[in-house]
N, C-alpha and C positions, 0 to 999 in steps of 0.2 A: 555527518554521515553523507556519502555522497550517495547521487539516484542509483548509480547503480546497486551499490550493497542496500539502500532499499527497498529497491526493488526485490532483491534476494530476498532482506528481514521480510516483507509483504508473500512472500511466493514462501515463505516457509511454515507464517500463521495461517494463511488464508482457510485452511480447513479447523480452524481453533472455535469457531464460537459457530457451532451447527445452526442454529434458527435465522443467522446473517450471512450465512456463507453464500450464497448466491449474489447477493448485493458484494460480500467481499473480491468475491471471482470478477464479476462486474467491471468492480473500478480497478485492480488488477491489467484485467483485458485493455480496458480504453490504459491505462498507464504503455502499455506497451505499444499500443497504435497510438500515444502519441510519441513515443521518442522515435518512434519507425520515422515517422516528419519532422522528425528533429524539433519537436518543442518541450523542453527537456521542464520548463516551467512548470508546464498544466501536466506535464507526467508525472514529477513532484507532489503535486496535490490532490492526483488521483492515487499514488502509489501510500502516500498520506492518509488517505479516507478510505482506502483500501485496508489499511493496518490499523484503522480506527473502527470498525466495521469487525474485525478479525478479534482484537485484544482491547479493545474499549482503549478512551483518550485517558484516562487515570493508572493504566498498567507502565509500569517501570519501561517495558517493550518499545512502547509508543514513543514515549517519554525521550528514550535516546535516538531515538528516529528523529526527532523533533529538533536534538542536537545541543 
């Protein structure tokens, strides 16, 4: 999966798990200011713990984000 359609899969969970959604909006956010600087790396990882944060690291979601 590339950043970008993760970023998409992340922007489409990010209101899935109400008690973490702030923390999911979060890394979210910073994914986006960082590809704005073109560091497409640490947008990855944020866009990653964003969706991790959103659907838990064991849901199938995550899973194919993962790749």
């Amino acid at each position: 999966m590339n950043l970008y359609e993760l970023l998409a899969l992340a922007e489409q969970n990010v209101d899935h798990n109400t008690a973490l959604k702030s923390s999911a909006k979060s890394c979210l956010r910073d994914a986006r200011l960082l590809l704005d600087v073109d560091n497409k790396v640490a947008a990855r990882e944020r866009a990653l713990k964003s969706l991790a944060y959103s659907v838990g690291t064991l849901s199938a979601t995550y899973r194919k984000a993962l790749g």
